[in-house]
ZAMARGU-4260 file (C-alpha; in steps of 0.2 Angstrom, whole numbers, plus 5000, padded with zeros to 4 digits):
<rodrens>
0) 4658/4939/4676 | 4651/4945/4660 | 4643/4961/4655 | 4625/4960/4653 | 4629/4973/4638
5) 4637/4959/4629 | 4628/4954/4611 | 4627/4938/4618 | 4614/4944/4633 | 4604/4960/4625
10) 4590/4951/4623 | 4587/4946/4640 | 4596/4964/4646 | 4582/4975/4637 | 4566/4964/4645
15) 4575/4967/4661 | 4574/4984/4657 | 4557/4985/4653 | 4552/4980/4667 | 4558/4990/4680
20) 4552/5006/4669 | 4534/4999/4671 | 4535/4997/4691 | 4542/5015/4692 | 4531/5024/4678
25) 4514/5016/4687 | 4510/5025/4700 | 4511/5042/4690 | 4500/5040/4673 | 4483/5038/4678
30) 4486/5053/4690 | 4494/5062/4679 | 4481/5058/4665 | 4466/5065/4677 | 4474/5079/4682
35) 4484/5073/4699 | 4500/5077/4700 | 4517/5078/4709 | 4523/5066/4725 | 4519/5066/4743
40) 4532/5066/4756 | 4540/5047/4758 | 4530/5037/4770 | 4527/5020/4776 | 4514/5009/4785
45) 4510/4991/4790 | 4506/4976/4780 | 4492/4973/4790 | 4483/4990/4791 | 4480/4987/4771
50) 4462/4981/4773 | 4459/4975/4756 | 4474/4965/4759 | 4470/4957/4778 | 4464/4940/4771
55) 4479/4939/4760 | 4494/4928/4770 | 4510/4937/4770 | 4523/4923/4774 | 4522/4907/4768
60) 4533/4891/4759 | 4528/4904/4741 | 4533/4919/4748 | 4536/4932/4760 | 4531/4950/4758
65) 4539/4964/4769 | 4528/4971/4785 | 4533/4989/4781 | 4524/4994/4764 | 4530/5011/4755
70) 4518/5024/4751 | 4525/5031/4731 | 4516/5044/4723 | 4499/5038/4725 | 4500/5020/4726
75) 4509/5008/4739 | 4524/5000/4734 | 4528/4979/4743 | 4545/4971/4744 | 4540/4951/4740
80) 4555/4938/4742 | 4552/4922/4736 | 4564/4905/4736 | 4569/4912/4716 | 4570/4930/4716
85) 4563/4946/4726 | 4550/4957/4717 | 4545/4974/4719 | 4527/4978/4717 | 4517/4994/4714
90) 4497/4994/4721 | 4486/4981/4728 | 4478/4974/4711 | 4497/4970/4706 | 4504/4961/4722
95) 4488/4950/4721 | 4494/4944/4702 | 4511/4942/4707 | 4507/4933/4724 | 4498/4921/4711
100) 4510/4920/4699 | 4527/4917/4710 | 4514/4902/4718 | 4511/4893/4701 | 4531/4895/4697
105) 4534/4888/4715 | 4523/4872/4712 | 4529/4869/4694 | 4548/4868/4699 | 4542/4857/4712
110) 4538/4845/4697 | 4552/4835/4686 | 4548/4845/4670 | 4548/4861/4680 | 4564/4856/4690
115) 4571/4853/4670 | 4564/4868/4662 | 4570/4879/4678 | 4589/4874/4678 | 4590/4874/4656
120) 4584/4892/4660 | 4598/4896/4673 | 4607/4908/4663 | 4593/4916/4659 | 4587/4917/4677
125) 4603/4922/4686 | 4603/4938/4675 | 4586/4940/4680 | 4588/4940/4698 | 4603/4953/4695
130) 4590/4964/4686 | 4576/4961/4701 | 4589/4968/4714 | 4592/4983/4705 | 4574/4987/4703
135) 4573/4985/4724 | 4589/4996/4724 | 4590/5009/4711 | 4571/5010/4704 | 4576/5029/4694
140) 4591/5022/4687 | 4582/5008/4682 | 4568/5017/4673 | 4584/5027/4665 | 4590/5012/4659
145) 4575/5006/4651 | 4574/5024/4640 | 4590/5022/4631 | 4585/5005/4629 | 4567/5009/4620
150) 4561/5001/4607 | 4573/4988/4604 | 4565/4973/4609 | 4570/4958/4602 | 4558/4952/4587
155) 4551/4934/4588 | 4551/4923/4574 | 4531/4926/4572 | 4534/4945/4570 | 4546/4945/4560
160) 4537/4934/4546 | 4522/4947/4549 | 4531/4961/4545 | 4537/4953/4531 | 4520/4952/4525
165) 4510/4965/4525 | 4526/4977/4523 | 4517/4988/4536 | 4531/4996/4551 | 4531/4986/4568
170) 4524/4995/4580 | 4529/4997/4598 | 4519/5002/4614 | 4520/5019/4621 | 4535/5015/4632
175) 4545/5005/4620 | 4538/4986/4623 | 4532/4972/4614 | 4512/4966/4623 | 4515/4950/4610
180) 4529/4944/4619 | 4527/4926/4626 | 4513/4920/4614 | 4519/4927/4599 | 4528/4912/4587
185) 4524/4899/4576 | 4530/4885/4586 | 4537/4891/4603 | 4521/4904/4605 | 4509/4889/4600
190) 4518/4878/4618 | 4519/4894/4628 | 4500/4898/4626 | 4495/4880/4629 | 4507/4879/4643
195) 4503/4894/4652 | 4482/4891/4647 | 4488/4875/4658 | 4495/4883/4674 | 4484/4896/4676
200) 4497/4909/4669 | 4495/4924/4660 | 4507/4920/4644 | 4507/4938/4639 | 4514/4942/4659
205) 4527/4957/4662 | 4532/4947/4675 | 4551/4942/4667 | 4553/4927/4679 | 4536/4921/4674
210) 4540/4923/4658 | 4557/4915/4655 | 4550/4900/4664 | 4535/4901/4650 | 4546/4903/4635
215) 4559/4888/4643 | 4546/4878/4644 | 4539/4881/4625 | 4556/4879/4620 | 4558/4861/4628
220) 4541/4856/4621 | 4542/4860/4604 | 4559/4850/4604 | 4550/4837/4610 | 4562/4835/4627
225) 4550/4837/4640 | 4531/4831/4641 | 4517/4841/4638 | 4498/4841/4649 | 4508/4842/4664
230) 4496/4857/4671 | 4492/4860/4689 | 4475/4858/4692 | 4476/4857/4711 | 4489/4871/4719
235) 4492/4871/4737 | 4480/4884/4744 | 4486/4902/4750 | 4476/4911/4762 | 4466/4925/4754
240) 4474/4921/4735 | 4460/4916/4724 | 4462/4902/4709 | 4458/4917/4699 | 4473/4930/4701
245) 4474/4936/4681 | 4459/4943/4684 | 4451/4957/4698 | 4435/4948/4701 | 4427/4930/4700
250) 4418/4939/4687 | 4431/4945/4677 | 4437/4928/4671 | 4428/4918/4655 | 4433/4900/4651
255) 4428/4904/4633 | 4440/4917/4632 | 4454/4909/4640 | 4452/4896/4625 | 4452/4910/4613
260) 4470/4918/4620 | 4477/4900/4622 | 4471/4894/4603 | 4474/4910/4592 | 4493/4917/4589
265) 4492/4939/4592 | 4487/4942/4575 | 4474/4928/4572 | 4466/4934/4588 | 4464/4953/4584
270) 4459/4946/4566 | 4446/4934/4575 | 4439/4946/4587 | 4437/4960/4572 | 4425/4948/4566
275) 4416/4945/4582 | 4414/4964/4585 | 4406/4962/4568 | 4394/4948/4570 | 4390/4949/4587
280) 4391/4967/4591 | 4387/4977/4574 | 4403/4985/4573 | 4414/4987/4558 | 4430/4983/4559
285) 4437/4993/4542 | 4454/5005/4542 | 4451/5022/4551 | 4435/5016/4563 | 4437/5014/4581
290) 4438/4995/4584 | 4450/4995/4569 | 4461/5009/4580 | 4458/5000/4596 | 4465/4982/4588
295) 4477/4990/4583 | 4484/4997/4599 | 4502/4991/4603 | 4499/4997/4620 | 4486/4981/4622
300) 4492/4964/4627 | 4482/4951/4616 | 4474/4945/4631 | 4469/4962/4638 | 4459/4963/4621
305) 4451/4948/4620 | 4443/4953/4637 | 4439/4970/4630 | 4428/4961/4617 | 4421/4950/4630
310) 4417/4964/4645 | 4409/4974/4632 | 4398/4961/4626 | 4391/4956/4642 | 4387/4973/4646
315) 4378/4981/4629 | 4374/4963/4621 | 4367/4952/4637 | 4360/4935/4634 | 4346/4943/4646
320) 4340/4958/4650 | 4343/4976/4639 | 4360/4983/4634 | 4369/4996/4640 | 4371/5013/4626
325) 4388/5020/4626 | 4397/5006/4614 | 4403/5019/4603 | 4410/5031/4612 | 4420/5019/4626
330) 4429/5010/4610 | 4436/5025/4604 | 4441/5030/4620 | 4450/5014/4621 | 4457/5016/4605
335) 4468/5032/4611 | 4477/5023/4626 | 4495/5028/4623 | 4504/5017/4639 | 4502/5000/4642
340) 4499/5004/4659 | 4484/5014/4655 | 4478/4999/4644 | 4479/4988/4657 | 4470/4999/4668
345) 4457/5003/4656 | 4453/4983/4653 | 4451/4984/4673 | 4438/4996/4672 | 4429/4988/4660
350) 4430/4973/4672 | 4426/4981/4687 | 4411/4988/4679 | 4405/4972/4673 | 4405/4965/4691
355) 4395/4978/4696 | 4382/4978/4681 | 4381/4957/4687 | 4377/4962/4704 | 4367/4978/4704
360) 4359/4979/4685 | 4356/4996/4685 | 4370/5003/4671 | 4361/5012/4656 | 4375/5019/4649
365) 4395/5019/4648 | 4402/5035/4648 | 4419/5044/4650 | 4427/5057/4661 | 4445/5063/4664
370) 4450/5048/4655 | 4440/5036/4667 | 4427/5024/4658 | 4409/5023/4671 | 4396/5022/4670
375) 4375/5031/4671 | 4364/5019/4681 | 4343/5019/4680 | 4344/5033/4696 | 4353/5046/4685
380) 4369/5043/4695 | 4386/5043/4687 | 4396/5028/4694 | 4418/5026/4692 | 4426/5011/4699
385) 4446/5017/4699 | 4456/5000/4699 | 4472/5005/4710 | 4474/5012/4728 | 4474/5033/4730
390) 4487/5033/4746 | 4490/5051/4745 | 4483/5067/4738 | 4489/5084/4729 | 4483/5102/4725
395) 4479/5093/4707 | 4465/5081/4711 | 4452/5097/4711 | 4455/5097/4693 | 4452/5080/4692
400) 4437/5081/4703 | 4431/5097/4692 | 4430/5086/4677 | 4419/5073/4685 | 4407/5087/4692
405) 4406/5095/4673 | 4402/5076/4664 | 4389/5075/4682 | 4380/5091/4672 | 4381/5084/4655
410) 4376/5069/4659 | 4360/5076/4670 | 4367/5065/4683 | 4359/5068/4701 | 4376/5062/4710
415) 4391/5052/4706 | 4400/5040/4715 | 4419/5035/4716 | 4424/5019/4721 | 4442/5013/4726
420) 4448/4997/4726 | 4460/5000/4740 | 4464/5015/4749 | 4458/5032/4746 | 4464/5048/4756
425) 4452/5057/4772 | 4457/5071/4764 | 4451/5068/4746 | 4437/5059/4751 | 4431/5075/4763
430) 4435/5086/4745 | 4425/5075/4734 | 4408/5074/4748 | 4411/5097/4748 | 4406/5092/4731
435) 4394/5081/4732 | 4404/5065/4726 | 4403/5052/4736 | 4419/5040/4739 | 4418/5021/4742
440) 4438/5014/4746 | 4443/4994/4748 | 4427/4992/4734 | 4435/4974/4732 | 4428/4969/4748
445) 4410/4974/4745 | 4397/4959/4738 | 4396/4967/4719 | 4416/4959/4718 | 4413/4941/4727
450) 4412/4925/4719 | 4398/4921/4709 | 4389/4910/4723 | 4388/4924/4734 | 4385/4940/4722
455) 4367/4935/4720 | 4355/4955/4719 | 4357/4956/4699 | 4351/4938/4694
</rodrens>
């Protein structure tokens, strides 16, 4: 057997080890950020007593995902086997991309080009599944791993030709990653954005078996040896999985800028959508401002941006109705993120809060507290829509808690609301109402996040 350390498999060995380092380090840095802090006492419960999760189908042909669900830090942690590999998932906004994503692989090697592109990736796979186990097994040596591995990425093609360039050093995302990966690439990144803009896939996924099947698939393409516009535009249904799993909400999804991630190359998109902040928003886009800083931020994905730009137009430039004030000071809070997971749940805010603004249409201002993005709405209330679960509570949260209370004041709110998409704690929620902050848990179940149809009050 050979040693994933050989020169021959470091590419693929530091993705793996990316990876797992992202699944650990989750459930600690928004917390952390906001003044939580430290780890309840291991713990488990039941598939089936996650309510957000009770319309979501737990075993089926796609995949299986374990009854007994661990509760890690603040967040709950699923084992999900499926027929090519076994994942392990932090929160309920994650297992509900993954469920989506190990679907779409499942259907595609169903297909002859899939079947190909699966079996040329085999290699590449079997080291995969090696890497997945460990990350079931040994999640801290994992993450230990992954540190002496930071920051040496294999470069694409496409980067390397930038670099070149504008002579300016590559940059790397807080924990050592490349956001660019799977899109990035003159010719294989042009067939992995079309393919993936195809299937319903995020092409700039952490998801490495995703991902290899993306890159495999771009590779096969660009030499011509398997077809292309074989996209499934039908997938077997899952119970409680929506067609649109890269995104939170219905809402949270724009046709427009799916064609924008699936056309433009990294750079050519962050160049594009400096010109849109520009023309459409009145934002300059020049060295040292804040939509500059926020462009470029390694810690973004290319697709997380492009719905940055699109979230924050709906909400201060809509096609009808007034604006919402605050523009300026969420960019440069944006700009700041230093963690791709604090990037990713940043563009979920900005999503969530969207929703909300569709349904209820009462935001007048974006604002920002304890590193949260909310919101002021026309009754002086201040508004937070937290993207994760809070399964458990520390001595730490009054701080956070504190800091929401002292933006209530500047702000000259009458009250503030804090909504959870999952779970949130008896005991936080009984310290937040002491306070006079009132928490809302499983958020994603209320009208504000339904599909369009359904989510009629703000039109």
């Amino acid at each position: 057997m050979r040693n994933l350390s050989d020169t021959k498999y470091k590419g693929i060995n530091y993705l793996l080890r990316a990876v797992p380092a992202l699944m650990v380090l989750l459930p600690y840095v928004f917390f952390s950020a906001q003044g939580f802090g430290g780890e309840s006492s291991p713990s488990t419960v039941t598939f089936s007593s996650i309510a957000i999760l009770n319309n979501l189908s737990r075993e089926n042909k796609y995949f299986t995902i374990d009854d007994t669900v661990r509760i890690d830090g603040h967040y709950y942690r699923f084992l999900i086997k499926s027929p090519h590999g076994d994942y392990d998932v932090v929160s309920t906004r994650d297992v509900l991309k993954t469920c989506h994503e190990i679907r779409v692989i499942e259907e595609y090697r169903a297909t002859k080009e899939g079947s190909e592109a699966w079996n040329a990736a085999g290699e590449s796979l079997k080291n995969i599944g090696r890497g997945a186990k460990q990350i079931v097994k040994e999640p801290k040596e994992s993450a230990k791993a992954f540190a002496r591995a930071g920051g040496k990425l294999v470069r694409s093609i496409g980067r390397f030709f930038k670099k070149q360039a504008d002579g300016k050093p590559e940059e790397k995302a807080g924990d050592g990653t490349n956001r660019d990966k799977g899109g990035e690439g003159f010719f294989v990144g042009k067939h992995a954005r079309q393919f993936a803009a195809e299937v319903g896939l995020d092409v700039y996924t952490d998801n490495p078996y995703a991902q290899t099947l993306i890159q495999e698939v771009a590779k096969s393409r660009s030499r011509g040896s398997i077809g292309t516009s074989v996209g499934l535009f039908f997938l077997a249904p899952v119970q409680g999985l929506g067609l649109l799993s890269n995104a939170l909400t219905p809402n949270g999804f724009d046709a427009e800028t799916e064609k924008l991630i699936c056309d433009e190359s990294p750079a050519e998109l962050r160049y594009v959508l400096s010109e849109k902040y520009k023309t459409e928003l009145g934002v300059e886009c020049t060295d040292g401002s804040p939509v500059k800083a926020l462009l470029d931020n390694p810690n973004y994905s290319p697709r997380e941006q492009a719905y940055l730009y699109f979230y924050l137009k709906c909400l201060t430039k809509p096609k009808a109705g007034d604006g919402i004030e605050g523009l300026a000071g969420v960019i440069e809070h944006l700009g700041k993120v230093r963690q791709p997971v604090a990037a990713t749940f940043s563009t979920n805010q900005m999503e969530l809060l969207l929703a909300y603004q569709k349904y209820e249409n009462n935001l007048t201002k974006l604002i920002t507290a304890a590193n949260v993005i909310g919101g002021v709405t026309g009754k002086q209330e201040q508004i937070f829509i937290i993207p994760y679960d809070m399964t458990a509570s520390a001595p730490e949260m009054k701080d956070f808690l504190n800091e929401i209370i002292k933006s209530a004041r500047t702000q000259g709110a009458k009250g503030t609301q804090l909504w959870f998409i999952g779970d949130a704690m008896s005991d936080f929620i009984s310290e937040a109402k002491s306070r006079g902050i009132t928490v809302k848990k499983n958020a994603l179940l209320l009208p504000h996040f339904a599909p369009g149809d359904t989510a009629k009050k703000g039109e």
